[in-house]
Structure formats: structure tokens, C-alpha cells
N, CA, C and O atoms as a DFTB+ gen file, in Angstrom:
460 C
 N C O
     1  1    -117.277      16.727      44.993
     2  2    -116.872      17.498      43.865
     3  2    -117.805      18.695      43.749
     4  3    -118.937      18.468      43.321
     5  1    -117.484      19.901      44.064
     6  2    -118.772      20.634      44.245
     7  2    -117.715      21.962      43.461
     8  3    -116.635      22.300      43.944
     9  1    -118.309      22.569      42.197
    10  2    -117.889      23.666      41.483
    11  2    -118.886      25.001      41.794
    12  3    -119.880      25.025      42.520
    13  1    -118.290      26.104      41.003
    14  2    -119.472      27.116      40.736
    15  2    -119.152      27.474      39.414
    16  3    -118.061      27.757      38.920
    17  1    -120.524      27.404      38.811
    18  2    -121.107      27.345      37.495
    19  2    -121.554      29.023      37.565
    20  3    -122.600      29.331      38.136
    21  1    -120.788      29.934      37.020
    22  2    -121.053      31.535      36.934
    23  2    -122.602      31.702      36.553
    24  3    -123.471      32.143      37.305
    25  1    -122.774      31.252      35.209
    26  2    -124.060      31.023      34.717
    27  2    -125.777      30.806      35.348
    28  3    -126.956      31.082      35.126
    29  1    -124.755      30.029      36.368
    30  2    -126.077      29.226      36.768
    31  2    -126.479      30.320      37.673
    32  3    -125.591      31.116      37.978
    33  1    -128.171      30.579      38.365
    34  2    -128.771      31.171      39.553
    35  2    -129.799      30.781      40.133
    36  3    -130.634      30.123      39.513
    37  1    -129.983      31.139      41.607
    38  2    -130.527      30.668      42.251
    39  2    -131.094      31.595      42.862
    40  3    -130.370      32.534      43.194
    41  1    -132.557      31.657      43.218
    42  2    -133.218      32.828      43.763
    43  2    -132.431      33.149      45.133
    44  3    -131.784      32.543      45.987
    45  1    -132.955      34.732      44.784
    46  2    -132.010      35.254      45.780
    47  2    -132.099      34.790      47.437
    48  3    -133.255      34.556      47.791
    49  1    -131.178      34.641      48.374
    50  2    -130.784      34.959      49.766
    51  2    -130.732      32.936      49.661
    52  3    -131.148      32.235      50.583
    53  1    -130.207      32.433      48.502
    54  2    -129.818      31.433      48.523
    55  2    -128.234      30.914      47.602
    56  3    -127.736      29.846      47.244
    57  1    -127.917      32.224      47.523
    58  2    -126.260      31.830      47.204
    59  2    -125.291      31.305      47.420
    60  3    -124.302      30.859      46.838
    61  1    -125.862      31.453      48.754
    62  2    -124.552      30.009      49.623
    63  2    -124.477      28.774      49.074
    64  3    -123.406      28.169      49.129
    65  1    -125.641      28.184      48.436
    66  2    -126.313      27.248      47.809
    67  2    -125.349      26.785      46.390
    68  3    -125.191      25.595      46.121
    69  1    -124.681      28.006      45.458
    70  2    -124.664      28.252      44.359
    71  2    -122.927      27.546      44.399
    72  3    -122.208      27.762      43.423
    73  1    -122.471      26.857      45.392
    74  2    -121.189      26.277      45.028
    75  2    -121.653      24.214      44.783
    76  3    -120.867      23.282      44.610
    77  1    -123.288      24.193      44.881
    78  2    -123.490      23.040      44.788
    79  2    -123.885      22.692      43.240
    80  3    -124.399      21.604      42.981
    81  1    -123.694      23.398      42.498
    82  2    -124.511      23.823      40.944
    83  2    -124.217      22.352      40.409
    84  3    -124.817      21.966      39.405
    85  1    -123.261      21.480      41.091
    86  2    -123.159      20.122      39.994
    87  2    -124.317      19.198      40.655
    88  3    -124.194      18.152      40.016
    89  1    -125.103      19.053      41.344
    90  2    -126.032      19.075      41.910
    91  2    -127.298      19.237      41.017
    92  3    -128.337      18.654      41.326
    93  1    -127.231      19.893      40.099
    94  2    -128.337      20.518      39.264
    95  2    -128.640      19.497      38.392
    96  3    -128.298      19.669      37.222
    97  1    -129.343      18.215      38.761
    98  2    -129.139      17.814      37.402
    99  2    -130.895      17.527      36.891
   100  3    -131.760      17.747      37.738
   101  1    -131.315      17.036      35.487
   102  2    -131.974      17.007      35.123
   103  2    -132.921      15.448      35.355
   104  3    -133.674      15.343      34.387
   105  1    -133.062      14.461      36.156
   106  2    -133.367      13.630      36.505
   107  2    -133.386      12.773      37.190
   108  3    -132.201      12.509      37.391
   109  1    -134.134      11.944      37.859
   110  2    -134.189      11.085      39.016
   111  2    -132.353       9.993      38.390
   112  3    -131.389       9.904      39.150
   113  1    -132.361       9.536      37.351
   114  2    -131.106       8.659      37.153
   115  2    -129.660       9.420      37.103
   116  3    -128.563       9.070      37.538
   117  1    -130.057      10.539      36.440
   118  2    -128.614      11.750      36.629
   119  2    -128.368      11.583      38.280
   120  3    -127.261      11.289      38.730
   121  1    -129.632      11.826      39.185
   122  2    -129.136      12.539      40.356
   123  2    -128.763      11.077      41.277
   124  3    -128.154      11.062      42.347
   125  1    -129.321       9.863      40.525
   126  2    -128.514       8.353      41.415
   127  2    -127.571       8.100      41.084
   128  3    -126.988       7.473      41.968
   129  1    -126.678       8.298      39.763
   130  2    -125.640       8.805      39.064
   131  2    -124.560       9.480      39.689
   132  3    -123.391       9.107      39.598
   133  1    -124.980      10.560      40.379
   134  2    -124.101      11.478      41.332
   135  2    -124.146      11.159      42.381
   136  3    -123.158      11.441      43.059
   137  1    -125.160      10.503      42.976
   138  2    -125.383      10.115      44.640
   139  2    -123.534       9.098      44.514
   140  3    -122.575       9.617      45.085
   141  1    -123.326       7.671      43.700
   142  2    -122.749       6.762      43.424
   143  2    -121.655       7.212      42.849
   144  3    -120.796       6.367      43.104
   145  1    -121.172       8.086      42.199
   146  2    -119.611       8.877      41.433
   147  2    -119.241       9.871      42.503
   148  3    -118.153       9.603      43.015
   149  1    -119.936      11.127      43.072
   150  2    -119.612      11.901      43.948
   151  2    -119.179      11.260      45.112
   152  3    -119.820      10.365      45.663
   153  1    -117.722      11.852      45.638
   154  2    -117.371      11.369      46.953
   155  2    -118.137      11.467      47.886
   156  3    -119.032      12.302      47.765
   157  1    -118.088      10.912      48.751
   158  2    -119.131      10.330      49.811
   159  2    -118.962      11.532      50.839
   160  3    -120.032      11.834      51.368
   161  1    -117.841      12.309      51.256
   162  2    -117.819      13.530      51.548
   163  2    -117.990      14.558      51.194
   164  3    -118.098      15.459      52.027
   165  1    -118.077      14.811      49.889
   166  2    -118.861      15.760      49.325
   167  2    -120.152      15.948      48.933
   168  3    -120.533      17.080      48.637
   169  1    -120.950      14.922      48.882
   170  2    -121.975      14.435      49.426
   171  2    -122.533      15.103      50.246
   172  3    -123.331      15.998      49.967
   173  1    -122.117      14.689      51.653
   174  2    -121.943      14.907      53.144
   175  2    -122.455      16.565      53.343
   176  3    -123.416      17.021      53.963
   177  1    -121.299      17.295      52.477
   178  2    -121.276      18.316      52.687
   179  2    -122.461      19.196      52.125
   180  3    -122.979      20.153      52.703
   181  1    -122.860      18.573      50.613
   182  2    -123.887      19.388      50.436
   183  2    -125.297      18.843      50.949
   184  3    -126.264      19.400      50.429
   185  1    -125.598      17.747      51.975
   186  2    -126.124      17.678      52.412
   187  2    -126.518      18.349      53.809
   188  3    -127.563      18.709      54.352
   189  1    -125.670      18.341      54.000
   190  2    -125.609      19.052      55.497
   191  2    -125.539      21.000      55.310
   192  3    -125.790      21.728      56.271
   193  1    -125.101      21.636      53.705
   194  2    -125.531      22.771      53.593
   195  2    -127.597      22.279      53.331
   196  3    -128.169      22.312      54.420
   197  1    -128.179      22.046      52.605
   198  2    -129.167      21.482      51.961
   199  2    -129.778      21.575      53.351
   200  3    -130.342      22.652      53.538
   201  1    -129.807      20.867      54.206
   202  2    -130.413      20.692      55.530
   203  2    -130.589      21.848      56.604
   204  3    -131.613      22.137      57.223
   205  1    -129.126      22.537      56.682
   206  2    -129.304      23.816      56.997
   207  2    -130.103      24.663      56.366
   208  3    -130.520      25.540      57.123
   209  1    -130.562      24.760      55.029
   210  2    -131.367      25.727      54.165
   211  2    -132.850      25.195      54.169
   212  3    -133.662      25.854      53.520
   213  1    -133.205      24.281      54.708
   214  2    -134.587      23.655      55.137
   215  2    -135.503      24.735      55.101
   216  3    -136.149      25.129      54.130
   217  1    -135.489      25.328      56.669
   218  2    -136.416      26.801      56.641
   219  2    -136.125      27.743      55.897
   220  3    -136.744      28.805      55.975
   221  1    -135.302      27.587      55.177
   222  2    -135.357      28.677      54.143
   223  2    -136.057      28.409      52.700
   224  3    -136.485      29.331      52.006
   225  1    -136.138      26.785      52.262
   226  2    -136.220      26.548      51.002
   227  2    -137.966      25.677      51.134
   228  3    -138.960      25.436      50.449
   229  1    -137.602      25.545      52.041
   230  2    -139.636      24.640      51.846
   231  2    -140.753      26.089      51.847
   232  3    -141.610      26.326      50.995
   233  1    -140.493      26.741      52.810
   234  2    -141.506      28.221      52.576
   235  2    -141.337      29.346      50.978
   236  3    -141.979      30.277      50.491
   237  1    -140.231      28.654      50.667
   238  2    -139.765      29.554      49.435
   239  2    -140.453      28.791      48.252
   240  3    -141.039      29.667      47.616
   241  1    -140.652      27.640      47.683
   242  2    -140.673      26.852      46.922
   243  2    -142.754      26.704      47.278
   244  3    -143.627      26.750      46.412
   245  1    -142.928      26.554      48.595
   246  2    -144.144      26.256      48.523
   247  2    -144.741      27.236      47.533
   248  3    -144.377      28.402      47.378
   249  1    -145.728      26.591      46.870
   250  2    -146.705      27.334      46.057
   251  2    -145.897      27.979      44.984
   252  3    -146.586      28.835      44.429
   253  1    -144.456      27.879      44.377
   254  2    -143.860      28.597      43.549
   255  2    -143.592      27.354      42.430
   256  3    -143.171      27.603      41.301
   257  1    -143.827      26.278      42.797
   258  2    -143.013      25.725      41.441
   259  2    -144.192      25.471      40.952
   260  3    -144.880      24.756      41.680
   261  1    -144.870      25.950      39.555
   262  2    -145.618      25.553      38.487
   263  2    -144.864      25.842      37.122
   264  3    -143.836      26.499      36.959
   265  1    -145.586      25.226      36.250
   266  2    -145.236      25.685      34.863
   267  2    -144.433      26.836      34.695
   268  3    -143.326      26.750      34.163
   269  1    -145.022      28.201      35.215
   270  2    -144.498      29.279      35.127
   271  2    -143.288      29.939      36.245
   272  3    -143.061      31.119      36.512
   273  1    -142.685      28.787      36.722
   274  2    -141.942      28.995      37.643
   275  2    -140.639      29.737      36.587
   276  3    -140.644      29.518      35.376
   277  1    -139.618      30.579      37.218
   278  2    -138.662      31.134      36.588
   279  2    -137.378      30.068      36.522
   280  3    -137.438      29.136      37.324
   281  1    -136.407      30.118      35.776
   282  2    -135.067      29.444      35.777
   283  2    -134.849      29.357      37.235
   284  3    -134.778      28.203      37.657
   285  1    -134.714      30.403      38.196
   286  2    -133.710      30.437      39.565
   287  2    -134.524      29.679      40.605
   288  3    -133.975      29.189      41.592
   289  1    -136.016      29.568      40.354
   290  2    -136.854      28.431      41.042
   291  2    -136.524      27.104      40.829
   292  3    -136.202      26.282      41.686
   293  1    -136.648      26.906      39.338
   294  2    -136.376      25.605      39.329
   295  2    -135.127      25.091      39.619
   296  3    -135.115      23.988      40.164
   297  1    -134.012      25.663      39.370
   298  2    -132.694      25.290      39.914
   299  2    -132.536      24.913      41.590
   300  3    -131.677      24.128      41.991
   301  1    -133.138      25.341      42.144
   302  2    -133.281      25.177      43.640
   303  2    -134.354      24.377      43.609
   304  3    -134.389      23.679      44.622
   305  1    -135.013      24.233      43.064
   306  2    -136.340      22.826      43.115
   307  2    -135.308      21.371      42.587
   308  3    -135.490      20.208      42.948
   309  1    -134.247      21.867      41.669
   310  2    -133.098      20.566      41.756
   311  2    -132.529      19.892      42.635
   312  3    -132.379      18.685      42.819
   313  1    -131.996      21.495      43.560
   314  2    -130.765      21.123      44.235
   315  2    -131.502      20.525      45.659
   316  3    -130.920      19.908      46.553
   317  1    -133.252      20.961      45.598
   318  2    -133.974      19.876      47.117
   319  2    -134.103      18.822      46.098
   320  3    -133.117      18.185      46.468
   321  1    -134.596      18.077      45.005
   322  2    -134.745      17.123      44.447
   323  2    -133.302      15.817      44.505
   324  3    -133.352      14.592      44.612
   325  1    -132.223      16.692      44.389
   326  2    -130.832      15.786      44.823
   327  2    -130.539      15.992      45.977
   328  3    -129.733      15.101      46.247
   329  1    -130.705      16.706      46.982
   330  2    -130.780      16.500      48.315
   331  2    -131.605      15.331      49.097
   332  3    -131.305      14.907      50.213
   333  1    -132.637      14.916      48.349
   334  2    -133.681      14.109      49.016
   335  2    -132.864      12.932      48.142
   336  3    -132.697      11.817      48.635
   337  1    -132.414      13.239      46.927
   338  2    -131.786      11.416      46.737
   339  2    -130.371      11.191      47.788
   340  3    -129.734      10.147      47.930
   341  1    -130.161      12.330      48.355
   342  2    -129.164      11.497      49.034
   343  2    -129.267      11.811      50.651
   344  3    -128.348      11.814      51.470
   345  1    -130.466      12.036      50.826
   346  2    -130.816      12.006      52.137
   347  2    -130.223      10.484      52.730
   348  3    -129.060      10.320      53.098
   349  1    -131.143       9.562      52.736
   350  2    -131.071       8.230      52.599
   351  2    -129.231       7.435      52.979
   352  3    -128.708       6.719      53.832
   353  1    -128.817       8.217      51.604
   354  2    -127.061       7.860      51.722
   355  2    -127.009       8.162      52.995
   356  3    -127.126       7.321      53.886
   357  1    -126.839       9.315      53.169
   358  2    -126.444      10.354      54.568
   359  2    -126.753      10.095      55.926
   360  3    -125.954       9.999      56.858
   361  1    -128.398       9.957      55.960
   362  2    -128.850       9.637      57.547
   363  2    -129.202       7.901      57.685
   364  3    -129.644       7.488      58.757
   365  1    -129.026       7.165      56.796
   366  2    -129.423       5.507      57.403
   367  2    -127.922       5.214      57.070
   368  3    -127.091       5.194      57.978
   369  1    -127.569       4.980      55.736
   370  2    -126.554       4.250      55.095
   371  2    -125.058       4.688      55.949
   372  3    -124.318       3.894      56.530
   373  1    -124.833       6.492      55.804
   374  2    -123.132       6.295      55.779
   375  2    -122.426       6.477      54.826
   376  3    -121.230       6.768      54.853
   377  1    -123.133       6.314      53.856
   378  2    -122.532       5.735      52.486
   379  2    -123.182       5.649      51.638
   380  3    -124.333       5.213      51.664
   381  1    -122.273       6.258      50.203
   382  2    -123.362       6.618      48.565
   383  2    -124.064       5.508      48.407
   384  3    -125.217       5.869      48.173
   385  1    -123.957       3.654      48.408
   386  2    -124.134       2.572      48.205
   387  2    -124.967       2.547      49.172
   388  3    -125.071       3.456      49.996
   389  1    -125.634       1.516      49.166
   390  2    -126.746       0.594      49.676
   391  2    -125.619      -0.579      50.123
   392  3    -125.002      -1.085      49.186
   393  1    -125.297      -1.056      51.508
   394  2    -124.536      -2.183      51.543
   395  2    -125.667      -2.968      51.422
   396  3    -126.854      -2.677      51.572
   397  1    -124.865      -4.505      50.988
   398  2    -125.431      -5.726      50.771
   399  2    -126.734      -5.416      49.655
   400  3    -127.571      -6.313      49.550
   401  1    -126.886      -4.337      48.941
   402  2    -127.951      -4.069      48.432
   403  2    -127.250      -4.092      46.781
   404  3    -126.067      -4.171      46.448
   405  1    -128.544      -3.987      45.911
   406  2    -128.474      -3.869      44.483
   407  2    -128.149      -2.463      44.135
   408  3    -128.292      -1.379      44.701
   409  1    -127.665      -2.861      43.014
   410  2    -127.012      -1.205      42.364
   411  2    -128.090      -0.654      42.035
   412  3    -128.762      -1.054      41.084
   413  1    -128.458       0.485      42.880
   414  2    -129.257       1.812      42.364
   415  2    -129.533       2.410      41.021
   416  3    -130.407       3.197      40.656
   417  1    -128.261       1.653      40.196
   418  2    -128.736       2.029      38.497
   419  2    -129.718       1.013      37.918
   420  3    -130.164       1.062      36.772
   421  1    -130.059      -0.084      39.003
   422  2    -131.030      -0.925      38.077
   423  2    -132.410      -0.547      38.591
   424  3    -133.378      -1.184      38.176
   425  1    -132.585       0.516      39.530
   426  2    -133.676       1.154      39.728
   427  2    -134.360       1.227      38.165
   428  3    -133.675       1.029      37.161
   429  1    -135.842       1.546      38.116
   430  2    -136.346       2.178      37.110
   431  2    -138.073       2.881      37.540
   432  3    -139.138       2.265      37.573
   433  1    -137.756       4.665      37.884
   434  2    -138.702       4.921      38.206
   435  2    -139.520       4.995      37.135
   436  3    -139.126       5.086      35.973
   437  1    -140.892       4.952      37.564
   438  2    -141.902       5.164      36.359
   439  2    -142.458       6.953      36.281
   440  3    -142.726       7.469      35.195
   441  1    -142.517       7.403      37.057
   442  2    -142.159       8.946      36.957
   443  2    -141.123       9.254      36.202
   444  3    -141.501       9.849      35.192
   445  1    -140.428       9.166      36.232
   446  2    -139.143       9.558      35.352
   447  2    -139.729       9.847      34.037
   448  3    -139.641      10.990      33.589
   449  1    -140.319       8.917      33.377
   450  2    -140.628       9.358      31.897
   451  2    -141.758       9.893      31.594
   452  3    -142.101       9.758      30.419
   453  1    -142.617      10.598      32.452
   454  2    -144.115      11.367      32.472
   455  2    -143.314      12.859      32.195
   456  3    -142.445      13.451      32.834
   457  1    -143.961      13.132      31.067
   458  2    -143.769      14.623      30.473
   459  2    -144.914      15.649      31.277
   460  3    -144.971      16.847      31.000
């Protein structure tokens, strides 16, 4: 399920990026949330854009995300943050699920709630 959110931005010479905006979400349980509702091919797909943007997004991000990072940083500090939750799906699994495994919503990181 992958939209574009007009609103939303992403530092520049990463627009290609900007049809993954549902992707954006605000937490480790939002983004296991979407790993598990999002089709498993669409998924796929923004993983495999995400992966292609590698050398573009680890040299970009290094040393940029602090406190004072801008809106269009952190939005792309999302869209690698839900890329890495569904790395996992993508290159071991196959698949949004964990076979033979426990549901991912009974995860509970302890990061998650550090302000």
C-alpha cells in the first residue's frame, strides 16, 4: 500500500523515496503494525527501493540526526527506521510473519518509551 502524502518531505535527491510516506510512522509498534497489515509485496517493494538508496542515505544521515535535525531529516531517519523493521521479513522470512513464531505485537521494546 504505498501513497504520496503532498505534505510530507524528504531531503532533497531523495524523492524517489517520497511514494513510501505511509512508511513514516512514529514508532517501533506503528512500524510492526505495518510490517503485519501491509501486503507482503508492497513491503517487498519498498524494501528493495530502501536498499537501493543505501549509499545514498547512510552518508546523508551520518552525523545529521540530532535534536536539531530539520522535518525532511527526520522523515528519512523513519523511512531507514521501517526499512530495518522489515529487513528481517524480506531477507530470512519471505514473509511479514515470523512462521511458527509469536505475534510480533506481543513484542515490548523497552526503548520505545525513553523520551
Amino acid at each position: 500500500m504505498t501513497t504520496s502524502t503532498p505534505t510530507v518531505t524528504l531531503p532533497a535527491g531523495f524523492g524517489d523515496l517520497e511514494r513510501f510516506t505511509d512508511w513514516l510512522l512514529p514508532d517501533e509498534r506503528a512500524r510492526i503494525e505495518a510490517r503485519l497489515t501491509h501486503p507482503y509485496a508492497d513491503s517487498k517493494a519498498f524494501y528493495d527501493a530502501m536498499l537501493a538508496a543505501v549509499p545514498r542515505f547512510m552518508p546523508y544521515l551520518l552525523g545529521r540526526i540530532t535534536e536539531d535535525a530539520d522535518h525532511a531529516d527526520r522523515n528519512l531517519l523513519q523511512l531507514v527506521l521501517a526499512y530495518v523493521e522489515i529487513a528481517n521479513a524480506v531477507e530470512i522470512y519471505g514473509q511479514s510473519e515470523i512462521p511458527d513464531g509469536a505475534d510480533l505485537r506481543l513484542f515490548i521494546s523497552v526503548l520505545s518509551d525513553r523520551g
